[in-house]
FIDREN-927593 format. One line per 8 residues: number of its first residue (from 0); for each residue x, y, z of C-alpha. Coordinates in Angstrom, 1 decimal, always signed. Last residue first. Example, Ala and Ser with C-alpha at 12.3 -4.5 7.8 and 13.67 -1.06 7.14 Angstrom:
<rs>
1 = +13.7:-1.1:+7.1  +12.3:-4.5:+7.8
</rs>
This chain:
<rs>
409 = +21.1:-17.4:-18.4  +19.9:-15.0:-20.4  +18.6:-12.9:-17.6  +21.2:-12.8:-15.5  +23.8:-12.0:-18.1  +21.8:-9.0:-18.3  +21.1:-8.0:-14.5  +25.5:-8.8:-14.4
401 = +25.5:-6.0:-17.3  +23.4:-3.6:-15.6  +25.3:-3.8:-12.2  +28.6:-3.4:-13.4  +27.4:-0.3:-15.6  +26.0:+1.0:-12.4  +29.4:+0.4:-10.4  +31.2:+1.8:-13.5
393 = +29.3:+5.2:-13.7  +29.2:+5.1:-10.1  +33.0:+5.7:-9.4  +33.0:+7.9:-13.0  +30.5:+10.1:-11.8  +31.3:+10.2:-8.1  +35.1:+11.2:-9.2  +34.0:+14.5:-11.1
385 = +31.3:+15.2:-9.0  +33.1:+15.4:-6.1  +36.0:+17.4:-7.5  +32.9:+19.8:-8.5  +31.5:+20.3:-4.6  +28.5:+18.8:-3.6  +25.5:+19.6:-2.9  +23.7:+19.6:-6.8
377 = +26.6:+17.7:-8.3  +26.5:+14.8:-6.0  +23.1:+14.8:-5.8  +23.3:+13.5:-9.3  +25.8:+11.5:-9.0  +24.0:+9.3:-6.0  +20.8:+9.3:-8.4  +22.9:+6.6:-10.7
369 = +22.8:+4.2:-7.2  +18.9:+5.0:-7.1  +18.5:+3.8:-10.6  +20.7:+0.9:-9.7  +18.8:+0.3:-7.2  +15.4:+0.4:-8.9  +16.8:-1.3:-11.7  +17.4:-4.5:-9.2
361 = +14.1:-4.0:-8.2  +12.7:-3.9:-11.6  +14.5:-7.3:-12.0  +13.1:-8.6:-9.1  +9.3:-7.6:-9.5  +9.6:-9.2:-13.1  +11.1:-12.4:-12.0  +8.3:-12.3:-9.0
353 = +5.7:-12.5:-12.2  +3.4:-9.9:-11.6  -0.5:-9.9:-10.7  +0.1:-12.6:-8.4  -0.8:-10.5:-4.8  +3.0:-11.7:-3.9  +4.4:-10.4:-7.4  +2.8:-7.2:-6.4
345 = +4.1:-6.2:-3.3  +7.1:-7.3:-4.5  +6.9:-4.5:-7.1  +5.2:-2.2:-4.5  +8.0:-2.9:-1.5  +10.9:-1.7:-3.7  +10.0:+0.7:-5.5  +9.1:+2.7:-2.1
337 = +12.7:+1.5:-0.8  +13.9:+2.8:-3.9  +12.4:+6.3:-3.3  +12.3:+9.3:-5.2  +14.3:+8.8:-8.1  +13.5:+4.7:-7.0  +10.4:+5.7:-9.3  +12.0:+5.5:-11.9
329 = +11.6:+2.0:-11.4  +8.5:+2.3:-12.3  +9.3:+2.1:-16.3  +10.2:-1.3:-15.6  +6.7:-2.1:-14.5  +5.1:-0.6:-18.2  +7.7:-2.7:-19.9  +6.4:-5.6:-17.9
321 = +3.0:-5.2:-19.5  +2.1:-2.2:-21.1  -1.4:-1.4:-20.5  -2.5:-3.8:-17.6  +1.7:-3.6:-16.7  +0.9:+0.4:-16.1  -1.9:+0.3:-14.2  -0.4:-1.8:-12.0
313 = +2.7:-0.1:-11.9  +0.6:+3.0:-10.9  -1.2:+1.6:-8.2  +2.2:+0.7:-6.4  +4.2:+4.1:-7.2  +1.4:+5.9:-5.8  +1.3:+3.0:-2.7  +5.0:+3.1:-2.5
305 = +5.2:+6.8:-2.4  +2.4:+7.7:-0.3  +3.7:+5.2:+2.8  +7.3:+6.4:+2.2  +5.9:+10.4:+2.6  +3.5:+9.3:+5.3  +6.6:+7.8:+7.3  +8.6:+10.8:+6.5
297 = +6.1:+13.7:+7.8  +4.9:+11.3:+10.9  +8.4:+11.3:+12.2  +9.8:+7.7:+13.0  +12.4:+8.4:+10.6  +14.0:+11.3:+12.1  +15.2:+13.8:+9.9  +18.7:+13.7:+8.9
289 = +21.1:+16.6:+9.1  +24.8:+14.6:+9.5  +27.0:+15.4:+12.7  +30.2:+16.7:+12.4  +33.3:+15.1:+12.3  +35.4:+12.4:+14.1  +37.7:+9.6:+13.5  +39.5:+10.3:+9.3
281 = +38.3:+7.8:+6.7  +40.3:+8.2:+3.8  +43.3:+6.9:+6.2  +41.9:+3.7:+5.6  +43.5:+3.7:+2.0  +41.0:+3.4:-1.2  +41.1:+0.4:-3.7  +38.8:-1.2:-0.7
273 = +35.8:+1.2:-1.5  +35.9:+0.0:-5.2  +36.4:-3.7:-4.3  +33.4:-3.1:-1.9  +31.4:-1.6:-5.1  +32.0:-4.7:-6.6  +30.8:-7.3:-4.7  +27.6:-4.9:-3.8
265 = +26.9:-4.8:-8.1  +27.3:-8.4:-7.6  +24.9:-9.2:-4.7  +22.4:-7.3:-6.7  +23.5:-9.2:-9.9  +22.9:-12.7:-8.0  +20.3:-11.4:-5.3  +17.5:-10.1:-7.2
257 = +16.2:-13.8:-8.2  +16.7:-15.0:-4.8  +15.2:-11.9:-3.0  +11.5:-11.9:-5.0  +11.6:-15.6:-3.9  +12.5:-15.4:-0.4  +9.3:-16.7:+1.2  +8.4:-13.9:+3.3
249 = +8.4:-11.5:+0.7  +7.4:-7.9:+1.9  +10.1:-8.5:+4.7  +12.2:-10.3:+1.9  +12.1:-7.3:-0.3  +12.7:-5.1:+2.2  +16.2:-6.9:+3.7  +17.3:-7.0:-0.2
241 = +16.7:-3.4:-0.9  +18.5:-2.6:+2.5  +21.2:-4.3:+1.2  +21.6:-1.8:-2.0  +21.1:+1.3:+0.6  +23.8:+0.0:+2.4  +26.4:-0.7:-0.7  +25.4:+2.9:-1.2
233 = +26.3:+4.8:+1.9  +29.2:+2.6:+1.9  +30.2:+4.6:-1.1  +28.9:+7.6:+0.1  +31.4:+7.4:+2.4  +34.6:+6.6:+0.7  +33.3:+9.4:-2.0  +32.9:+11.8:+1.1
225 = +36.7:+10.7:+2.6  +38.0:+11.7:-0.9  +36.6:+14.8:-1.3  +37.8:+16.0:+2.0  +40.9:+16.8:+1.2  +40.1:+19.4:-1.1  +38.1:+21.4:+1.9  +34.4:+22.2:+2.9
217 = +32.7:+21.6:-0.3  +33.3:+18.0:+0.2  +30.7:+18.4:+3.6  +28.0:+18.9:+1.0  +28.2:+15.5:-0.5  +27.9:+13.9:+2.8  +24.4:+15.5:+3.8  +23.6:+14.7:+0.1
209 = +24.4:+11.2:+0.2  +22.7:+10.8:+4.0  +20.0:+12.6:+2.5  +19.5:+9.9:-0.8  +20.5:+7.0:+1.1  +17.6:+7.2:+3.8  +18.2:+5.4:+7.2  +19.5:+2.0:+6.0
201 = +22.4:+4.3:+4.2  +22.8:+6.3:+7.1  +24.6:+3.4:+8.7  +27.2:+3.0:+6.3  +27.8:+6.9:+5.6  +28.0:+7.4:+9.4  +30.4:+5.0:+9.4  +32.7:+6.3:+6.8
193 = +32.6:+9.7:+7.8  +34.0:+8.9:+11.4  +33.6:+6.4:+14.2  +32.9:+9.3:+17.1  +30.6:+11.4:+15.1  +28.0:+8.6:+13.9  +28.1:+6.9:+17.1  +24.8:+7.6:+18.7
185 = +23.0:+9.1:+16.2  +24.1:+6.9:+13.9  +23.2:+3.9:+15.5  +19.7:+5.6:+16.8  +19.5:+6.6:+13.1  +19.5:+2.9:+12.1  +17.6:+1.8:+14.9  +15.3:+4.6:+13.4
177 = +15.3:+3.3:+9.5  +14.6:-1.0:+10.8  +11.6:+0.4:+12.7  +10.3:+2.9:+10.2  +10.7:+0.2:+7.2  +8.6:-2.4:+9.9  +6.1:+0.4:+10.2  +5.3:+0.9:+6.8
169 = +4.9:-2.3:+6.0  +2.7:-2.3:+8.4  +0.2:+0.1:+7.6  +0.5:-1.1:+4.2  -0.8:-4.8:+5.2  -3.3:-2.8:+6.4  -4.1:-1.0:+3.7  -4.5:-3.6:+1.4
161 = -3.2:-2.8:-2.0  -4.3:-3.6:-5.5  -7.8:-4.1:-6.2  -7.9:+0.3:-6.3  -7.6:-0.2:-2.3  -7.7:-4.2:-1.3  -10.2:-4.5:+1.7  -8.6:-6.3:+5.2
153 = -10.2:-3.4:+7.1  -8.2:-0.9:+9.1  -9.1:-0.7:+12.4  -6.4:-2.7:+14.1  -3.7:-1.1:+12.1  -5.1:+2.8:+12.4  -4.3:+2.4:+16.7  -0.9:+0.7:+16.4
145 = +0.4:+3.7:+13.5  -0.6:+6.5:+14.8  +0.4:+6.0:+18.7  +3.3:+4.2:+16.5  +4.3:+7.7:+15.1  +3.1:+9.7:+17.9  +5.0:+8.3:+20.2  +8.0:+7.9:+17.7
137 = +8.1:+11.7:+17.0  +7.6:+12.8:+20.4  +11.0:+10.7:+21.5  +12.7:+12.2:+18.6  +11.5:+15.9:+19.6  +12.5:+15.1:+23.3  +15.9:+14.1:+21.9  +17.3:+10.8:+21.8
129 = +20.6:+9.7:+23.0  +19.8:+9.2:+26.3  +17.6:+6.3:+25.1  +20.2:+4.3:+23.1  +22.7:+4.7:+26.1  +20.7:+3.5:+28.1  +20.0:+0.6:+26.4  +23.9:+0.2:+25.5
121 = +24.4:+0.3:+29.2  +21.9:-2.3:+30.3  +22.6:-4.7:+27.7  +23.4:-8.0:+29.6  +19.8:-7.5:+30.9  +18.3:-7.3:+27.5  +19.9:-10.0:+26.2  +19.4:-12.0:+28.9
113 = +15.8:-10.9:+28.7  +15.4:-11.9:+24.8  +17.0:-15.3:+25.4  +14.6:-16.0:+28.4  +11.4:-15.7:+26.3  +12.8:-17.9:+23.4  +13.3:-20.6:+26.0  +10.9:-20.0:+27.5
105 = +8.5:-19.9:+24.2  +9.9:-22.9:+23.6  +8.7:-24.9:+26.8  +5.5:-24.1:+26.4  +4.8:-27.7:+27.9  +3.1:-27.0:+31.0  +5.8:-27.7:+33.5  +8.1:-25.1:+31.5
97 = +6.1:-22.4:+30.7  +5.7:-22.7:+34.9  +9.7:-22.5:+34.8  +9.5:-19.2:+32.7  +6.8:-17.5:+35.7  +9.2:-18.4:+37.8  +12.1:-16.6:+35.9  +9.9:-13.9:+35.0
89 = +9.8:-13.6:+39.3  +13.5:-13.4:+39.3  +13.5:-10.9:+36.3  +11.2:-8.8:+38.3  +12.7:-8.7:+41.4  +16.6:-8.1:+40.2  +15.1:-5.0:+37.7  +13.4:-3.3:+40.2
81 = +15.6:+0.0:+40.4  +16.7:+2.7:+42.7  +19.2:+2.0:+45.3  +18.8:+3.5:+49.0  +19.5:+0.2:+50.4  +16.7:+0.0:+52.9  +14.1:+2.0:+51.1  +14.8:+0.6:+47.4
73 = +16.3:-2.2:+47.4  +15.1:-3.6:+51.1  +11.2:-2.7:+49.5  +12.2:-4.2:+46.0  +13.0:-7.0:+47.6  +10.0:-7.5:+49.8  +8.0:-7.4:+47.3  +10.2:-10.2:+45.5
65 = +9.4:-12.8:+48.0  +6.0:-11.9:+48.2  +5.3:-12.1:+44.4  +7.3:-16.1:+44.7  +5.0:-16.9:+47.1  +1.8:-15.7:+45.4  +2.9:-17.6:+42.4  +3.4:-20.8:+44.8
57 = +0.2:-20.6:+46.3  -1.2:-19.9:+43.0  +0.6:-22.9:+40.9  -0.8:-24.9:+44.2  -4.5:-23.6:+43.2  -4.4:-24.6:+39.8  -5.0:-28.4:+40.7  -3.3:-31.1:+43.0
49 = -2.9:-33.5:+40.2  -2.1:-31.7:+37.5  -0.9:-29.2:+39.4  +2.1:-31.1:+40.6  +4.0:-30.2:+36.6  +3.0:-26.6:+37.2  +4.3:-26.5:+40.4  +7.7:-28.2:+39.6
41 = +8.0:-26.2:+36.7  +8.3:-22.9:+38.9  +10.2:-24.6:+41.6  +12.5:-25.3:+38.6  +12.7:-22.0:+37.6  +13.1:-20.4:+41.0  +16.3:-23.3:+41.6  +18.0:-21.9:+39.2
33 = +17.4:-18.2:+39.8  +18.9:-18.8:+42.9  +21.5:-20.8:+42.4  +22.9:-18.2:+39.8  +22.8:-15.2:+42.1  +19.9:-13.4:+43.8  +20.2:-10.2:+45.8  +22.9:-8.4:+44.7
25 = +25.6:-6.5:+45.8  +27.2:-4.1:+43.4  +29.4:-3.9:+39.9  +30.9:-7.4:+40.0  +27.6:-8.2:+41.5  +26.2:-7.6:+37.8  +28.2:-11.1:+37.0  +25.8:-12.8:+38.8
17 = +22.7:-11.0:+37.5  +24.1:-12.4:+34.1  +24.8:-16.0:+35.6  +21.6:-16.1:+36.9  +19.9:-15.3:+33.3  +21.4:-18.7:+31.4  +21.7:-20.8:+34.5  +18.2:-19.9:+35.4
9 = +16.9:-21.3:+31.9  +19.6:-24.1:+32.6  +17.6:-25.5:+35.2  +14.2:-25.2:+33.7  +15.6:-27.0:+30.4  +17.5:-29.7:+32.6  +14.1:-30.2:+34.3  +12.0:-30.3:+31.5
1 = +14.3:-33.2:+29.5  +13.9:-35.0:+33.0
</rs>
C-alpha cells in the first residue's frame, strides 16, 4: 500500500502542474492521467517479480508508443512545437517503476526537481534569453574545461597540500553559485534598482560590483547615497557568501560554526546600518553594472590560481610561523576572499590547521575584504563617497574585530 499512495501522489504532484498548463492551452494528459501512468508503472515492476523483466518491457514499450504518437498529433497535427507533455508523462512511468522496485526516494526526489522545472517554464526562459552568445560560449567552454580535466586529474596532493581535483571542483561549485548570481543580475539588476544589483553582485564578485557602484557616485550628489545603500548590501552578500564557501569546502559545518558568531554579527550590524537609510535611497531603474562573466575561463583560472597560491603559501607560512604565519594570509582576501576562504578551510579539513584557526582567518579575511570596499571607494568613486564609505565601514570593521575578540576569550 505505502508504494501505491507514493506512486499515486507522484502523478498528483506533476499532473496537477500539466493541469494547470491547460489554463494556457489544450493538453493531452491531466492529473488522472499521470496518476494512473505511475501506478501502472509500479504495478509492473512490482508483477515482474514473478512474471520477469519482460512485462516491465511490454509495458515500457507501451508507454514509448503512447507518447510517440503524441508528439506526432503535437507537433504535425496541432502545429505546436514542444515535447515536454510526452516526456514528462513517460518520466512519470519510468518514476512509478522506481517505485515497484524500491527506489522509491530517488522518485520522489526525481519528481520534485521536474515539477519544479515544469512550473518554471517562464523563468527558464527567461534565464536563457538573457544570455548572450559570448556568455553562452563562456560556460561551454568553461565546464567543457572543467568536466573533461576533473575525470583525469589524479587524486595526488600538489606541494602535499592540495589535490587538484578536489580544486577542479571547488572551482566549479564557486563558478556555479557566481553565474546564477549574474544570471539574477543580469536579468533583473536594472529593473529592481541599485540596491538589488548591489545584493546580488555581491555573490558574483564584491570587489567589481563595489567599484562598478562606486563609479556611478561620480555621476551626481544624489547618488552618493543610493551607492553606499548598495554597496552595503554588496557587502553583507559578499560576507554570506564566505559562509556558503566555507561549508561547501566543509561539509561538516565546523569551519562555519566557529566563523558564524562574529561573522553573523558583523552582517547584524551592517543591516542596522543599511536600515538607518530611507527606501527612497534606492531609486527603480539604472544602468547596467560591467561584470565579467563568471563562467569565463579568464576568472575561473584567476580564483583557481589565487586560492591554490594563497593555499601553498599559508602552509608554508604556519610550518615557519605558525598561526601568525595563517593570519598573515588573510591579506590575501585583497585579492580574493572567496580564494582566502576555500585554502584556510581547505586546510583545516586536510588537518594541518586547527579549524579555529581557518575560521578566524576567515573572519579577517572578510573583514579585510569589507576594509578593501573604502579603498575602491576612493579609487572609482567620487570624494563624498569616500568620505561616508570610510566612516560606514570603519565601524562595521571595528564591529567585526571586536565581536572576533570577544569570541576568542570566551
Amino acid at each position: 500500500m505505502t508504494k501505491l499512495a507514493i506512486a499515486f501522489l507522484i502523478g498528483i504532484m506533476v499532473g496537477i502542474e500539466r493541469e494547470h498548463r491547460g489554463i494556457e492551452h489544450e493538453i493531452f494528459a491531466g492529473v488522472r492521467t499521470y496518476s494512473i501512468t505511475c501506478i501502472t508503472g509500479m504495478l509492473a515492476a512490482f508483477v515482474s517479480g514473478a512474471t520477469g523483466q519482460g512485462f516491465v518491457y511490454v509495458t515500457a514499450f507501451f508507454f514509448g508508443a503512447i507518447c510517440a504518437i503524441i508528439t506526432y498529433a503535437k507537433i504535425f497535427l496541432f502545429k505546436r512545437i514542444g515535447v515536454t507533455s510526452p516526456i514528462s508523462l513517460f518520466f512519470i512511468f519510468v518514476m512509478g517503476i522506481l517505485v515497484g522496485y524500491n527506489y522509491g526516494l530517488y522518485a520522489i526526489i526525481s519528481s520534485i526537481v521536474v515539477a519544479f522545472l515544469l512550473i518554471q517554464k517562464k523563468p527558464l526562459h527567461q534565464f536563457a534569453g538573457n544570455l548572450t552568445k559570448e556568455e553562452l560560449y563562456n560556460a561551454v567552454q568553461f565546464l567543457a574545461v572543467a568536466f573533461i580535466l576533473y575525470p583525469v586529474m589524479p587524486e595526488k596532493e600538489l606541494f602535499g597540500v592540495i589535490n587538484l581535483r578536489y580544486a577542479i571542483l571547488i572551482v566549479i561549485l564557486v563558478s556555479l553559485i557566481s553565474f546564477l548570481s549574474y544570471v539574477l543580475l543580469r536579468t533583473f539588476g536594472t529593473k529592481r534598482g541599485i540596491c538589488y544589483s548591489g545584493f546580488v553582485g555581491g555573490f558574483v564578485n564584491s570587489e567589481a560590483t563595489t567599484a562598478a557602484l562606486a563609479g556611478l557616485s561620480k555621476r551626481s550628489v544624489e547618488m552618493v547615497d543610493p551607492v553606499l545603500t548598495g554597496i552595503l548590501l554588496c557587502n553583507i552578500s559578499m560576507l554570506i557568501r564566505n559562509l556558503v564557501l566555507a561549508l561547501i569546502v566543509d561539509p561538516t559545518g565546523q569551519t562555519t560554526l566557529f566563523m558564524l558568531p562574529p561573522q553573523a554579527i558583523v552582517i547584524l550590524g551592517s543591516i542596522v546600518i543599511v536600515l538607518k537609510y530611507n527606501k527612497k535611497f534606492c531609486p527603480i531603474g539604472g544602468e547596467e553594472l560591467k561584470i565579467e562573466s563568471p563562467f569565463s575561463l579568464g576568472q575561473a583560472f584567476k580564483f583557481g590560481a589565487a586560492f591554490t597560491v594563497i593555499l601553498i603559501i599559508g602552509s608554508f607560512a604556519y610550518k615557519i610561523a605558525g598561526t601568525a604565519g595563517i593570519y598573515v594570509t588573510a591579506l590575501g582576501s585583497l585579492v580574493s576572499s572567496s580564494g582566502v576562504i576555500v585554502s584556510v578551510t581547505l586546510l583545516a579539513v586536510s588537518g594541518k590547521i586547527s579549524y579555529a584557526t581557518a575560521a578566524n582567518t576567515a573572519v579577517l579575511a572578510s573583514l579585510i575584504s569589507t576594509i578593501n570596499k573604502i579603498i575602491l571607494s576612493k579609487i572609482t568613486g567620487s570624494s563624498s563617497l569616500f568620505s561616508l564609505a570610510k566612516n560606514t565601514f570603519g565601524i562595521i570593521t571595528a564591529i567585526g574585530v571586536l565581536a572576533l575578540i570577544l569570541w576568542n576569550i570566551m
